[in-house]
C-alpha positions as CSV (number, residue, x, y, z in Angstrom):
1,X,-34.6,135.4,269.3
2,X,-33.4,136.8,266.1
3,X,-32.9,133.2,265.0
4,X,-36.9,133.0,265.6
5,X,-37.7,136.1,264.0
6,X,-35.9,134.9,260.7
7,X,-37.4,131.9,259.9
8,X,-41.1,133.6,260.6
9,X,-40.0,136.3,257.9
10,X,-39.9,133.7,255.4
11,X,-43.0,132.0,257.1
12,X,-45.1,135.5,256.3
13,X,-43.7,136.0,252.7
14,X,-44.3,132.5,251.4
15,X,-47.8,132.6,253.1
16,X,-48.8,135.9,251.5
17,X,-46.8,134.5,248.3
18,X,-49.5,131.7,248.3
19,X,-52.5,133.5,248.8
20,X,-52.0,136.7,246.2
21,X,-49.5,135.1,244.0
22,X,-50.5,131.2,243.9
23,X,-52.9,131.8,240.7
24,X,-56.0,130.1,240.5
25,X,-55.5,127.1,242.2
26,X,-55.1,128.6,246.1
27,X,-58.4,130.8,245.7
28,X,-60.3,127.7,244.9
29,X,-58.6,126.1,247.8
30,X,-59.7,129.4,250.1
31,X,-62.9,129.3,248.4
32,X,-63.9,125.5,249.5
33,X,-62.5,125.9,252.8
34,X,-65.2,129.2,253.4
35,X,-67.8,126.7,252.4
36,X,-67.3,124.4,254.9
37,X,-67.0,126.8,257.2
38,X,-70.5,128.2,255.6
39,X,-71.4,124.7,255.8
40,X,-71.0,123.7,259.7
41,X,-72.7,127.3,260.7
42,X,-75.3,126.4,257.8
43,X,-76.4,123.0,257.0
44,X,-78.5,124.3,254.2
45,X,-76.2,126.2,252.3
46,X,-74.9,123.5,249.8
47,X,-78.4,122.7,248.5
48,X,-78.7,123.5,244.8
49,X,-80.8,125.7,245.6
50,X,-78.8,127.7,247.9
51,X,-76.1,127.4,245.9
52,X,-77.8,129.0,243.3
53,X,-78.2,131.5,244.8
54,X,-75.4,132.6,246.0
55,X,-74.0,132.2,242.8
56,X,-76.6,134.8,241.7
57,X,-75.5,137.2,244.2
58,X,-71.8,137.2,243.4
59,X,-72.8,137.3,239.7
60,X,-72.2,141.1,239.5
61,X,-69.1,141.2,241.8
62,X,-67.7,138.6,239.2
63,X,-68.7,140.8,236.6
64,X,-66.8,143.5,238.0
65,X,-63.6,141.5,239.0
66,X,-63.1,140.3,235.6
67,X,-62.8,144.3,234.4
68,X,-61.0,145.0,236.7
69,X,-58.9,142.0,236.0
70,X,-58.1,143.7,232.3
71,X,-57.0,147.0,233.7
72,X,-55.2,145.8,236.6
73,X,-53.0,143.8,234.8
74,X,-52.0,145.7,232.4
75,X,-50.5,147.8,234.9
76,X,-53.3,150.0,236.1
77,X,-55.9,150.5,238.1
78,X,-60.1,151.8,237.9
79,X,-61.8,153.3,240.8
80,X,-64.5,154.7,239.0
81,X,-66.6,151.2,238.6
82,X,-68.5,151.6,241.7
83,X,-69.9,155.2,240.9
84,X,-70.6,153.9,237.4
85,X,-72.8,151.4,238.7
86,X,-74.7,153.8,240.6
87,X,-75.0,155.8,237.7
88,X,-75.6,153.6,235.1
89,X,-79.1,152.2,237.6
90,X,-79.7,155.5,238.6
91,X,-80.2,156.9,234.7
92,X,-82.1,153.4,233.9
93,X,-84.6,154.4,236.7
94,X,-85.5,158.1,235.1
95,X,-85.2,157.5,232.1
96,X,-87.5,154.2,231.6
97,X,-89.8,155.5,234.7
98,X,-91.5,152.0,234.3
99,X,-92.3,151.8,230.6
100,X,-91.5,148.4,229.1
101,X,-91.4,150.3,225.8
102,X,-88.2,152.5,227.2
103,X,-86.2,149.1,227.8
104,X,-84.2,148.3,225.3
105,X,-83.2,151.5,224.0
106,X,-82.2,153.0,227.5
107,X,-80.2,149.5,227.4
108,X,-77.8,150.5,224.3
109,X,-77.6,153.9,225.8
110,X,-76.3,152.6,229.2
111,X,-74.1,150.3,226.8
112,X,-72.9,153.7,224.8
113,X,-72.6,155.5,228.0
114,X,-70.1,152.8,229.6
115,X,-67.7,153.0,226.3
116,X,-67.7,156.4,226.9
117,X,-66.7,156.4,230.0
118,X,-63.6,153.6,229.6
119,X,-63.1,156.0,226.9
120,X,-62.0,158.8,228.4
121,X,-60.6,157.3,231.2
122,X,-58.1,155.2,228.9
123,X,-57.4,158.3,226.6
124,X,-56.3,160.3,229.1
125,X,-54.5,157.7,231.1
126,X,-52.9,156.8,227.9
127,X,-52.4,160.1,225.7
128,X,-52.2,162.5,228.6
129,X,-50.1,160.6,230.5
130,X,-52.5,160.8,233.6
131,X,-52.1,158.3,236.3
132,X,-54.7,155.9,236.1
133,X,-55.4,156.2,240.1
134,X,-56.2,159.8,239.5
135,X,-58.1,159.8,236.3
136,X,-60.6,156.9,237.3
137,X,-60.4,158.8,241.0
138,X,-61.3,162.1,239.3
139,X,-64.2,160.2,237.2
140,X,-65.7,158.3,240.4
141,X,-65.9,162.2,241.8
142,X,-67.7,163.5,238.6
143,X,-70.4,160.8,238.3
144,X,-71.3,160.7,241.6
145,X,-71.2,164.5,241.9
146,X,-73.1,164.4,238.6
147,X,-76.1,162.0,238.9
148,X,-76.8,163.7,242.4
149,X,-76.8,167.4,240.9
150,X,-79.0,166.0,237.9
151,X,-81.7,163.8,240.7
152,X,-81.5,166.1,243.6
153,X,-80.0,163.5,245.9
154,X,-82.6,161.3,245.7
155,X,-83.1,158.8,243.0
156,X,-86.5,159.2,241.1
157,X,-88.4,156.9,238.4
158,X,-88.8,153.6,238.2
159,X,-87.1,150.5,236.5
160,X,-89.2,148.3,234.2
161,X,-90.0,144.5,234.8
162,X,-88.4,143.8,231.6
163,X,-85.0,145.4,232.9
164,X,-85.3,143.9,235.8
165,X,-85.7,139.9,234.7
166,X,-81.8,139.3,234.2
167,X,-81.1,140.4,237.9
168,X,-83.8,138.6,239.9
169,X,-85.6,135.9,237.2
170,X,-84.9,132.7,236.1
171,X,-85.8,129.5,234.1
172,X,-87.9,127.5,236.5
173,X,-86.6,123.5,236.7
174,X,-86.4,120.8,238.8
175,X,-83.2,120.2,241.5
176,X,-82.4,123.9,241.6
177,X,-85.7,125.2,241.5
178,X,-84.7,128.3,239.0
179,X,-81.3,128.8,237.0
180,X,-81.1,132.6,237.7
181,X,-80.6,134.4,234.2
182,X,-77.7,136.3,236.3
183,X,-75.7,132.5,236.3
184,X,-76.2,132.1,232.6
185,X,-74.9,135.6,231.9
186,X,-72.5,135.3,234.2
187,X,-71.0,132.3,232.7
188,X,-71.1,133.3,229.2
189,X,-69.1,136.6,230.4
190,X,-66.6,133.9,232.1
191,X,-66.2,132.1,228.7
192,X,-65.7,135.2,226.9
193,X,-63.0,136.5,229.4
194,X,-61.2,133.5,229.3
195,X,-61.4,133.1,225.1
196,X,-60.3,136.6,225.3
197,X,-57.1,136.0,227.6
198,X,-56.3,133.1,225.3
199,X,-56.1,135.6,222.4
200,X,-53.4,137.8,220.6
201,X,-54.9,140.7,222.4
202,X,-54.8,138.9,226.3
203,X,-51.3,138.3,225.8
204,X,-50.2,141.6,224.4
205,X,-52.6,143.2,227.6
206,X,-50.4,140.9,229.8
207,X,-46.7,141.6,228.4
208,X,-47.9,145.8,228.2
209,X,-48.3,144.7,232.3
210,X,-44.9,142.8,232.5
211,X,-42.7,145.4,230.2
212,X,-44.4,148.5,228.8
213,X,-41.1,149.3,227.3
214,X,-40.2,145.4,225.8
215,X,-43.9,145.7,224.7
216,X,-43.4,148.7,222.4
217,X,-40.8,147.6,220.8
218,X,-42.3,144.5,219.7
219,X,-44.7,146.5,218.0
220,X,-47.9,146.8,220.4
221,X,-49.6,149.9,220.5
222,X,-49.5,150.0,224.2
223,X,-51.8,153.2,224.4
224,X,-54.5,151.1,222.5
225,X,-54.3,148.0,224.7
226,X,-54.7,149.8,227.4
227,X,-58.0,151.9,226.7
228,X,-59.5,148.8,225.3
229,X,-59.2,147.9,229.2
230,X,-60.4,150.5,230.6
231,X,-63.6,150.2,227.7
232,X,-63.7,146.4,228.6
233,X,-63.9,147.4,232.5
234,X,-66.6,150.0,232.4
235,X,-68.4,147.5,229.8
236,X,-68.3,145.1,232.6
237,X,-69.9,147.7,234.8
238,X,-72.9,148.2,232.7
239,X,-73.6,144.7,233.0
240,X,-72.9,144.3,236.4
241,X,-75.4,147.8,237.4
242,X,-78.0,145.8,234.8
243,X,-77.9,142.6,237.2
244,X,-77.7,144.9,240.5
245,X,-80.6,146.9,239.3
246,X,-82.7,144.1,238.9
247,X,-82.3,142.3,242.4
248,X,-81.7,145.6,244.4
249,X,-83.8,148.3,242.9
250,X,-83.0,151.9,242.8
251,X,-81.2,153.5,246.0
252,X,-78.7,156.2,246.5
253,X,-76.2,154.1,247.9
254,X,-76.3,151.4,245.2
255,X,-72.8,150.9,243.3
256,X,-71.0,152.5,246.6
257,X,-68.0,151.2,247.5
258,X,-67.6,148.1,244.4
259,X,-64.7,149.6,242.9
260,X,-62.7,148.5,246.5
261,X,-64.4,145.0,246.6
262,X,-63.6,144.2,242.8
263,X,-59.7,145.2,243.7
264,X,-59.9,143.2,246.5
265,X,-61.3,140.2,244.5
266,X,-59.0,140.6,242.1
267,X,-55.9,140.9,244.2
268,X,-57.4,138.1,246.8
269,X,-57.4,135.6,242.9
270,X,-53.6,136.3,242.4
271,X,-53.4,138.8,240.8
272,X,-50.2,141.4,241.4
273,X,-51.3,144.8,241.4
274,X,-48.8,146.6,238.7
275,X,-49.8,144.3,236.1
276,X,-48.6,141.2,234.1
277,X,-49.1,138.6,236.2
278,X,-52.5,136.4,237.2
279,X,-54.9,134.9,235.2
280,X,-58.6,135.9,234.9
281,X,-59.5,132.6,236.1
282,X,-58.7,133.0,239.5
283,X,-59.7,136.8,239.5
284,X,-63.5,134.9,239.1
285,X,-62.2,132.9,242.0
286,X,-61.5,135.4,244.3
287,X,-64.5,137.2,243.4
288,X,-66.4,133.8,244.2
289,X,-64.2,134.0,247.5
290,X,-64.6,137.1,248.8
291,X,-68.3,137.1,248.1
292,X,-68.2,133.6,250.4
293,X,-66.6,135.7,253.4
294,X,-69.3,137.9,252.8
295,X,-71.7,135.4,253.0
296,X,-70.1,133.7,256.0
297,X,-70.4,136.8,257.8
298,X,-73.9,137.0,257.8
299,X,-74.3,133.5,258.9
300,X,-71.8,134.5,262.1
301,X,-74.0,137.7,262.7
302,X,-70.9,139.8,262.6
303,X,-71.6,143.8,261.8
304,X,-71.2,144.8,257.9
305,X,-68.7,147.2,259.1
306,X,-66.1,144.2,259.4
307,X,-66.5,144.1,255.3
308,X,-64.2,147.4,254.5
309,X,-61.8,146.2,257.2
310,X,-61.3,142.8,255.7
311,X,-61.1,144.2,252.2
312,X,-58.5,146.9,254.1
313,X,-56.2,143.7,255.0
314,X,-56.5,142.0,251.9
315,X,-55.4,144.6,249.9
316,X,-52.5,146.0,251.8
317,X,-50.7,142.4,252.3
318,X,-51.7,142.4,248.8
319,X,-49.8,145.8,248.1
320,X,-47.0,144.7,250.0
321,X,-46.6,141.2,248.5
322,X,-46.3,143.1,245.3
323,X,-43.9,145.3,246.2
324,X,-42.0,142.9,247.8
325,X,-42.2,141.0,243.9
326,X,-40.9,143.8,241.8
327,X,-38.3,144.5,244.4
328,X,-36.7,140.9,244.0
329,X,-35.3,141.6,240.1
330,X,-33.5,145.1,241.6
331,X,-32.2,143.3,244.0
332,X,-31.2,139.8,242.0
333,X,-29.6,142.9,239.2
334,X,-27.3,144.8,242.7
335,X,-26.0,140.4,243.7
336,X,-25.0,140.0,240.1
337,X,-23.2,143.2,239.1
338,X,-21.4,143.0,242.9
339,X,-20.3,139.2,241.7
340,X,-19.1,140.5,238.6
341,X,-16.5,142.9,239.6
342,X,-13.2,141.9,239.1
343,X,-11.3,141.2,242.2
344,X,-7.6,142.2,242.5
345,X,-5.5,139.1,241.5
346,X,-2.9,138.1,244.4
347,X,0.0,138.0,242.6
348,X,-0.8,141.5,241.7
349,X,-0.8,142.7,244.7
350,X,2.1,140.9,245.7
351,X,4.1,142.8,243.0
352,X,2.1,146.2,244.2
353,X,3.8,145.2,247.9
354,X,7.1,144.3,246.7
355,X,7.8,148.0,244.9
């Protein structure tokens, strides 16, 4: 029985070690084997045109993921994505109240508003020594308390058809019917992330996640990699809350509970919470995945409440696969100093026995 219970230890671990630690390549995998799941419940769902749009409808969880990708792995963590999202759609609505004219500038001052907000939350994360989980925690509490103090509770104004076109219009053509404007900016944001990765700055974000300490000594400024995350991830946001405004409208529950499902994307692509290791690349992935679940949840007529609960699982084997990582070098460091020790010599001991 022990025997049995042994060998399904290892079974577990190299099963969770595939799906939150096998990169890119085993999202994918997950993600074509939900769509042909989707696919026997749903026929339909692999036309171009459906495909479209689902694409369209993970756009902004994609969006998300790949901020949260930045912070997470340079060793952190943002919670406060999902109230900026609410936020950010929330001051849109009052502030444009349905004049076109009002677009563009409320646009830049959403834009301004994110910076500010990854701002703070990297400065004081980074300067004050803060823990990110209780600075972005304490952020999520003050724009949510915030934009309901300033509205009443209740969302008022109106978004214009102008903001509204990159969420929910398109570029009419043949096959697909529309190209959503939400796929082209979502794939330009997906070039961008991945050009950015690929740069000086990606792989000083991911050695600050591996070794803050090696890091510094090679001469990055660790403090400013880091709040150029945390900008990056509420930029991301502002995006995202633009798309979600423009297919969803204006409620009070809009942006709740993103900041869990863009962890959970994240962590679900292979990416190890405590930073420096995944690849944005399969971040998008299991963003694409996770929104797929979603999707094949609806089509099974199962109740949205199993959405947290999946999330739930995902990231505590998640959590635990990455504790289970970091423990591996203590315990590789404890085998090789043990090995090391010199061992008493036999003819020494023979001469110890002979006195």
């Amino acid at each position: 029985m022990k025997a049995t219970n042994a060998r399904r230890r290892p079974q577990v671990t190299e099963l969770a070690g595939r799906l939150f630690g096998g990169g890119g390549g085993t999202v994918y995998a997950l993600l074509l084997v939900i769509f042909a799941a989707i696919f026997v419940v749903n026929a339909s769902f692999l036309e171009p045109a459906s495909l479209m749009a689902f694409v369209k409808m993970a756009a902004p969880i994609v969006l998300l993921a790949i901020g949260q990708y930045f912070v997470i792995v340079s060793g952190e963590l943002d919670l406060s994505v999902g109230s900026l999202v609410g936020a950010q759609v929330v001051i849109a609505a009052r502030l444009i109240d349905g004049e076109e004219g009002r677009t563009v500038p409320v646009l830049l001052l959403m834009l301004a508003f994110g910076v500010l907000v990854g701002l703070v939350n990297g400065l004081i994360t980074t300067i004050l020594k803060v823990q990110s989980l209780i600075t972005t925690l304490g952020m999520m509490l003050v724009l949510y308390g915030a934009i309901r103090l300033w509205t009443g509770g209740a969302p008022t104004g109106a978004l214009s058809e102008a903001f509204r076109q990159p969420g929910r219009g398109g570029i009419d053509m043949p096959v697909v019917r529309q190209l959503p404007w939400a796929v082209i900016i979502l794939a330009v944001f997906m070039v961008l992330a991945i050009m950015l990765m690929r740069s000086s700055y990606g792989k000083t974000l991911m050695a600050t996640g591996d070794n803050e300490r090696t890091a510094t000594f090679s001469g990055a400024r660790v403090w400013q990699v880091r709040t150029a995350a945390f900008v990056l991830s509420s930029v991301m946001a502002t995006f995202a809350a633009v798309l979600i405004g423009g297919f969803a409208g204006v409620t009070a529950q809009v942006g709740e509970g993103l900041e869990f499902t863009a962890i959970t994307a994240v962590v679900l692509g292979g990416v190890v919470l405590g930073g420096g290791r995944g690849t944005v690349v399969g971040a998008m992935g299991g963003a694409l995945a996770l929104q797929a679940l979603f999707t094949l949840f609806n089509q099974l007529a199962l109740p949205a409440t199993i959405r947290p609960a999946a999330q739930g699982l995902i990231i505590i084997a998640a959590v635990a696969y990455a504790a289970r990582e970091r423990s591996r070098p203590a315990a590789a460091m404890e085998r090789s100093d043990v090995s090391t020790e010199p061992e008493d010599h036999p003819r020494d001991s023979q001469k110890q026995t002979t006195t």
